[in-house]
C-alpha positions in Angstrom: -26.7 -3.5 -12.8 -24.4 -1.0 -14.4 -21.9 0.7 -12.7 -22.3 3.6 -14.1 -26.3 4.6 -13.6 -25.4 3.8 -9.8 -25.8 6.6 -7.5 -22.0 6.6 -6.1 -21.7 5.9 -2.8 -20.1 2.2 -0.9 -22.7 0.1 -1.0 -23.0 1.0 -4.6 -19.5 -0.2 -4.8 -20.2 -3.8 -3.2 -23.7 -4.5 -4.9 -21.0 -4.1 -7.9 -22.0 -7.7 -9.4 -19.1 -10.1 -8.0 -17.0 -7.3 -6.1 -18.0 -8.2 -3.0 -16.8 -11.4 -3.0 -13.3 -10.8 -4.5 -12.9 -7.9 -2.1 -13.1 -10.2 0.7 -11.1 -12.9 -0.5 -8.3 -9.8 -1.3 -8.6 -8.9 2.3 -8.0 -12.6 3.8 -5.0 -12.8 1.6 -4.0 -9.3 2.4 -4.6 -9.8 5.9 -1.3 -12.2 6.0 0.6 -8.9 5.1 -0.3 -7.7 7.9 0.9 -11.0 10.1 4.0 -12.4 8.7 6.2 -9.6 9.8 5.8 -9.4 13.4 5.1 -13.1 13.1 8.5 -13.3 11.2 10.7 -11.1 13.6 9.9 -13.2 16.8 10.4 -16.6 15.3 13.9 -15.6 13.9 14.8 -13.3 17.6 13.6 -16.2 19.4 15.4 -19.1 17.2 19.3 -17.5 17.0 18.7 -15.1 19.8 20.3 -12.2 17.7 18.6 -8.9 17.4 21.3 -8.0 14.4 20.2 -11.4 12.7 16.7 -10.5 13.1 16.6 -7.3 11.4 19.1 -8.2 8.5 16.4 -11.1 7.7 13.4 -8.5 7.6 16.1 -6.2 6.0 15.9 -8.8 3.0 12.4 -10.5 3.0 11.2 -6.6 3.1 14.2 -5.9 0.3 13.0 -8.2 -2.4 9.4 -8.1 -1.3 9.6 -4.2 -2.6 11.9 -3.8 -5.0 10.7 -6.4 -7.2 7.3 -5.6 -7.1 7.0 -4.1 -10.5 8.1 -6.8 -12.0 5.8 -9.4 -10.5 3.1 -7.3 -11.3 4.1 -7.2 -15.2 3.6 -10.8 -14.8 0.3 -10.6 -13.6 -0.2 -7.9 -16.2 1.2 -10.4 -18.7 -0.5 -13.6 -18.2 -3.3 -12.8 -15.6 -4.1 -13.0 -12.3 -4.9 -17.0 -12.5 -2.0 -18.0 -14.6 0.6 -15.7 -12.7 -1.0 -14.9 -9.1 -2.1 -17.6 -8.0 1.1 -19.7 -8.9 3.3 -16.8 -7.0 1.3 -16.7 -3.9 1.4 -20.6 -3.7 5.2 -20.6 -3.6 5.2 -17.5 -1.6 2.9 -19.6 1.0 4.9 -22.8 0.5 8.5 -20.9 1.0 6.8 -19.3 4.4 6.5 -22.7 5.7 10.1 -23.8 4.9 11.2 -20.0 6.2 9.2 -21.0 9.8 10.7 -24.5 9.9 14.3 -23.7 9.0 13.8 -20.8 11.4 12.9 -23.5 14.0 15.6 -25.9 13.8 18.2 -26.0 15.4 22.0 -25.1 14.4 20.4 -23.2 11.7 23.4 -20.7 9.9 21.3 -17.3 9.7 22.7 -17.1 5.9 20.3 -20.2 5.7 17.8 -18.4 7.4 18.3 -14.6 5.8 17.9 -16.6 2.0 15.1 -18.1 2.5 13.8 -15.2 3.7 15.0 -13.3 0.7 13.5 -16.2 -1.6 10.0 -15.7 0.4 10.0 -11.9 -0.3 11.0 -12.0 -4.4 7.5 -14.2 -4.4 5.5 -12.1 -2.0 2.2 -11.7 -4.8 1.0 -8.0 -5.4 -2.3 -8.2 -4.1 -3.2 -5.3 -3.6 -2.2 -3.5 -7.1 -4.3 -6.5 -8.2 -7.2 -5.6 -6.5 -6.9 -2.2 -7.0 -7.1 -3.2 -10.8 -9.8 -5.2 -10.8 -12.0 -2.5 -9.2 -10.8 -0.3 -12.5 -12.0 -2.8 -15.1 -15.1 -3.6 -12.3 -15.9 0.1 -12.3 -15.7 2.3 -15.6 -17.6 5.1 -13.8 -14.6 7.4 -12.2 -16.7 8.5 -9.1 -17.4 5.2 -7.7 -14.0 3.9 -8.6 -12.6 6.7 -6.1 -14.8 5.4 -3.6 -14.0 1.8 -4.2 -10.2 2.7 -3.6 -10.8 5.0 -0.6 -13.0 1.8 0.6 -9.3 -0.9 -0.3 -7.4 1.6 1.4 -9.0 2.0 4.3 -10.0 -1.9 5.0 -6.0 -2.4 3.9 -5.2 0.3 6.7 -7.3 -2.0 9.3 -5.7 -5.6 8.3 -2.1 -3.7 9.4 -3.6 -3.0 12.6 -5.2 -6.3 13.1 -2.2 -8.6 11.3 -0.4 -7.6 15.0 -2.9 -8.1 17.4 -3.9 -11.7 15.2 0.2 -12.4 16.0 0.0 -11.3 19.6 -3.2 -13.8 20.6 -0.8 -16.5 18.6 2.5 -16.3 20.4 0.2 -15.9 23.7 -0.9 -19.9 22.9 1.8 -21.0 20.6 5.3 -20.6 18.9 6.1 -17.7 16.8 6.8 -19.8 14.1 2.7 -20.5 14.4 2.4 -16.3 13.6 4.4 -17.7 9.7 2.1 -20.5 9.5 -0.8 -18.6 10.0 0.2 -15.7 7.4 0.9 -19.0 4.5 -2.3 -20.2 5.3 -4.1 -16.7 4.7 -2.2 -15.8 1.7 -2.7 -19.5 0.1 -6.8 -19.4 0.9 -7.4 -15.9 0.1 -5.8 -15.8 -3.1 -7.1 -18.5 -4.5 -10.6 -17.9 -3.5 -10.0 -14.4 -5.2 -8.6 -15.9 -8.6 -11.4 -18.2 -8.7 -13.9 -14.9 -8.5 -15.6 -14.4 -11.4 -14.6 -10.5 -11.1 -11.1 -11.5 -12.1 -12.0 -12.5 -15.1 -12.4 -8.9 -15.7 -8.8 -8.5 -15.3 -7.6 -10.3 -18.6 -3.7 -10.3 -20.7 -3.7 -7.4 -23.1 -1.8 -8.0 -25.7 1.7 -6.4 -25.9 2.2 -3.5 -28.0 4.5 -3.5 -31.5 7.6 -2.9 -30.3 7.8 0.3 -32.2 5.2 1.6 -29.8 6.7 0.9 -26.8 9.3 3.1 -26.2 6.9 5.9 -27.2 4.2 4.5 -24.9 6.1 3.4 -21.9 7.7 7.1 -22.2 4.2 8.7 -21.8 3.2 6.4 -18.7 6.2 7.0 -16.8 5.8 10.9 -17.6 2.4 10.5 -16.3 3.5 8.2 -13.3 5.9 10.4 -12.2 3.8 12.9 -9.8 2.0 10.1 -7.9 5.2 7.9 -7.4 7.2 10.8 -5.7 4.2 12.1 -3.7 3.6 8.4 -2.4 7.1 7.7 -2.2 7.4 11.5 -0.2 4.0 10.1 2.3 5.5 7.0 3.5 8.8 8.6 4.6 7.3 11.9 6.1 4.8 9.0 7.6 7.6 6.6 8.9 9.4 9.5 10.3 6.6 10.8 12.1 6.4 6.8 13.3 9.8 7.3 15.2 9.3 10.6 16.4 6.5 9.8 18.2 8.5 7.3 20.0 11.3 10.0 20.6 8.8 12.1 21.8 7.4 10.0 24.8 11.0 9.0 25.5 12.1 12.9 26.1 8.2 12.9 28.2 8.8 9.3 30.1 5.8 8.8 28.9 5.6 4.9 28.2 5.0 2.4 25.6 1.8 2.7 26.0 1.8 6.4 24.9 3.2 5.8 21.8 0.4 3.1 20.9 -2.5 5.4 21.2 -0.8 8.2 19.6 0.2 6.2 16.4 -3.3 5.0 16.8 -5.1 8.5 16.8 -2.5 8.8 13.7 -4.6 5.5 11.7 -8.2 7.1 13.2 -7.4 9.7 11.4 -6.4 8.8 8.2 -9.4 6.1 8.4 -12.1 9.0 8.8 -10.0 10.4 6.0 -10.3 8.1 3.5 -14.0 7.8 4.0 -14.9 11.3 3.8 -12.5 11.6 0.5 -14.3 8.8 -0.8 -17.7 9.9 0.0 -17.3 13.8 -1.0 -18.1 14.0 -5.2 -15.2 16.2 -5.9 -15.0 18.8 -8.9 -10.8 19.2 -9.1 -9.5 16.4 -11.0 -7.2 13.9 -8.9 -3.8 16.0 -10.3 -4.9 19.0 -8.8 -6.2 17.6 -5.5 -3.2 15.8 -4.7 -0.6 18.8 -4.1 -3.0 20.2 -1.6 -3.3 16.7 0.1 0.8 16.0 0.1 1.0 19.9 1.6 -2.0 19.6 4.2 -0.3 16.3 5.4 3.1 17.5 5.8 2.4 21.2 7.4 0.5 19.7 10.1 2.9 16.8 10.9 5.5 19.9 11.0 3.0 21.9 13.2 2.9 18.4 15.6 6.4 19.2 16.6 5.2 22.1 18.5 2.6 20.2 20.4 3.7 20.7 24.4 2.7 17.5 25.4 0.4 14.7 24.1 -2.9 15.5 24.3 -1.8 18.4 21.4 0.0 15.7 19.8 -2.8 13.3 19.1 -4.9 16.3 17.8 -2.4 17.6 15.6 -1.5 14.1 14.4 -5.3 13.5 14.0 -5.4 16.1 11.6 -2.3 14.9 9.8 -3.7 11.2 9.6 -6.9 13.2 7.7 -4.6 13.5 4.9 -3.2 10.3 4.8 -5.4 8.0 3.0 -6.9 10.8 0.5 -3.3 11.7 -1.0 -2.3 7.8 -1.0 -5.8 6.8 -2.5 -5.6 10.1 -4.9 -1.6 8.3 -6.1 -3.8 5.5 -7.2 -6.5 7.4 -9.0 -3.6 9.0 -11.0 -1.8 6.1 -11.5 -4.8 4.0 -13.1 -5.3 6.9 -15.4 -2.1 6.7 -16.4 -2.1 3.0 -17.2 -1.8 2.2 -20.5 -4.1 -1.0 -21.4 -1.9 -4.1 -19.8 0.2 -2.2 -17.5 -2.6 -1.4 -14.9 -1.7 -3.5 -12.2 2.0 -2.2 -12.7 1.2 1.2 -12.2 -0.5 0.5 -9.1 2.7 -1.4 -7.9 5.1 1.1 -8.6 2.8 3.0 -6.1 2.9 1.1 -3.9 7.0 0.7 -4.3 7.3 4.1 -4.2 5.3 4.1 -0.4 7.3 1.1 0.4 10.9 2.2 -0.1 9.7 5.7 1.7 8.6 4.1 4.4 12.2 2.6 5.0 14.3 5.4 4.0 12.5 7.7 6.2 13.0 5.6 9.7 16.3 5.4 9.2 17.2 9.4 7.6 14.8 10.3 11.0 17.0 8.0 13.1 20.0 10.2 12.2 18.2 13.1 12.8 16.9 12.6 15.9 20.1 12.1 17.6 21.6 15.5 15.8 18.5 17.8 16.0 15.7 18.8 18.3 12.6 17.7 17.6 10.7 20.5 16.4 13.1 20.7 13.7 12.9 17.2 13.2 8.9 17.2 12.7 9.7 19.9 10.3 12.2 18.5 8.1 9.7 15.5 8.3 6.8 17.6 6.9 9.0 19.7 4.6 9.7 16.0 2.4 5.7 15.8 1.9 5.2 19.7 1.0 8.3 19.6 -1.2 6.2 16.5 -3.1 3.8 18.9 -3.3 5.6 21.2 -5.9 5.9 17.9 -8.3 4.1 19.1 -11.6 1.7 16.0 -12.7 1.6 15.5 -16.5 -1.0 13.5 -18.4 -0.2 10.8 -20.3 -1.3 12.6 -23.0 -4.2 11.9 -25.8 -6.8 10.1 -24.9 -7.8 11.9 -21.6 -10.8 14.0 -21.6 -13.1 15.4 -18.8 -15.9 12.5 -17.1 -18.8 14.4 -17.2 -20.5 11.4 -15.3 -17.9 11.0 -12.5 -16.1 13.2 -10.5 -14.0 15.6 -12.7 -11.0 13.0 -13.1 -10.1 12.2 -16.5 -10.6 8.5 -17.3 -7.9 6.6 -19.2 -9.4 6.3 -22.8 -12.3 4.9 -22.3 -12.2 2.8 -25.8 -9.2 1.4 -24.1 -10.5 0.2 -20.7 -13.3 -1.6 -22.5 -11.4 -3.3 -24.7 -9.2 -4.1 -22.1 -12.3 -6.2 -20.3 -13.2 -7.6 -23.2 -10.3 -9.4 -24.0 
């Protein structure tokens, strides 16, 4: 069945010869994302009974886990997902186990502890750009790849909100250190049942350009990279700030623990209708074009949530933002596959997901300051202004070689002679 004389819609997307199963085995892998760092927190709080010692340790597995993303992904882009992903996650699994058993023992130093931890995070394997370019080379047709990545992003969304609960019926039965265990054990059988998919062999080593070209080409895809990195990078620190003042916000209100869960959880409900509806709706703006308004609609309505007099208004208004969530992050990934040059697709997608990554932890702690220094409208506004001010990013092509898709949705493909080769290889 071709991709491309598919009526777009999901299930299109799965009946995708192969897909289905690789998706899967991406999400069980995936899924230990979602575990290891709760998982990861409690074994090391309980173990040296040190708050301070527990956070430097997820300050560094988190550290080398994003900053050296890119460059595991070139590996991937290099040599393939079998001959580079699978080896990484293996090690990443195996150094899990040592980080739960030095963890465990007793008299450990926490410098022990912290570089293991470290160690674990400059393996962690980049699933999910992986994934993300398999369904490119799976799906040539532009419209069904948008729903395929509104489809990853949402299912990804889920596993974070699942990885926690998973950890909490865990450390109800068992050590913490079990939570570690368990995230080795997903990342170890997901991967390799998703290397062994036939759909990876989709995903094969391009060969590097002359290095004449480089410069020149490299020059164009960060050019073309640059609007979806800083609007992804803006989303997860307008969306981590938003994260803390919601806490703030039932603290000021008394209004409990509790309170904050289902508040942060009406956030997620609404960036999961979101990303279906972006998915679903056959758009005629190209992906450049839509994302301003998706950075903008996000951040004025987190900066209207600061006005909210209590929390009923708060969960609408943060509804609303969450509606914009998984559109602008899955529209960052759309971009960034166009702008992939053959053999540097599943780096593009990393640097995405860097760029979310590193947001995400700048923005808790610039909010932190804020929050003791400002009132909280002002703070939800300063929030929201970071994802507007995105908004006003220019986004630039990469340059020849991208023409309209009469067939898809309006978003330029990246040269289509060049994806195809890229498969074929």
């Amino acid at each position: 069945m071709s991709a491309s004389s598919t009526r777009p819609s999901y299930a299109a997307v799965l009946r995708t010869p192969h897909a289905r199963g690789a998706f899967l085995a991406a999400l069980v892998a995936r899924l230990s994302y979602g575990t290891v760092s709760l998982a990861l927190m409690l074994t090391v709080t309980r173990a040296t009974g040190s708050y301070t010692v527990a956070g430097t340790v997820m300050a560094l597995f988190g550290a080398t886990g994003v900053f050296l993303s890119p460059y595991r992904a070139a590996l991937v882009d290099r040599h393939g997902p079998r001959r580079a992903l699978l080896p990484m996650a293996l090690l990443y699994a195996v150094l899990l186990c040592v980080l739960a058993a030095v963890a465990r023992a007793p008299g450990t130093p926490a410098a022990v502890i912290a570089a293991t931890a470290a160690l674990a995070g400059a393996c962690t394997p980049p699933l999910g750009p992986t994934m993300r370019a398999v369904w490119a080379a799976l799906l040539p047709d532009r419209a069904l790849l948008q729903r395929a990545y509104s489809l990853d992003g949402v299912a990804e969304e889920l596993l974070f909100v699942t990885g926690p609960l998973l950890v909490g019926v865990v450390v109800g039965v068992a050590s913490p250190a079990v939570g570690v265990l368990l995230s080795a054990l997903l990342v170890a059988v997901g991967t390799v049942a998703f290397v062994l998919s036939p759909a990876t062999e989709a995903l094969r080593p391009v060969r590097r350009a002359a290095k004449a070209e480089e410069p020149a080409s490299r020059r164009g895809t960060g050019r073309a990279l640059r609007q979806p990195v800083l609007v992804a990078a803006a989303v997860g620190l307008t969306l981590s700030g938003v994260e803390l003042l919601v806490v703030a916000f039932a603290g000021h209100r008394h209004l409990g623990d509790s309170a904050v869960a289902w508040v942060l959880a009406a956030l997620s409900a609404g960036s999961a209708v979101g990303g279906l509806v972006n998915g679903a709706v056959a758009w005629s703006a190209p992906a450049r074009v839509r994302l301003p308004f998706l950075a903008g609609g996000f951040g004025l309505a987190v900066a209207a949530a600061g006005f909210a007099p209590g929390p009923g208004v708060l969960v609408a208004a943060l509804v609303c933002a969450g509606l914009f969530v998984a559109p602008a992050l899955t529209t960052t990934y759309l971009i960034a596959d166009e702008a992939a040059e053959p053999g540097f697709r599943v780096r593009a997608g990393a640097w995405v997901n860097t760029a979310v990554n590193a947001g995400t932890s700048a923005g808790a702690a610039a909010t932190g300051l804020l929050v003791e220094r400002l009132p909280l409208p002002v703070c939800f506004a300063v929030s929201g202004a970071v994802a507007v001010a995105a908004a006003l990013v220019p986004g630039h092509g990469r340059g020849k070689g991208l023409e309209p898709d009469r067939a898809g949705d309006g978003t330029a493909p990246a040269r289509r002679h060049s994806r195809a080769g890229a498969v074929k290889e």
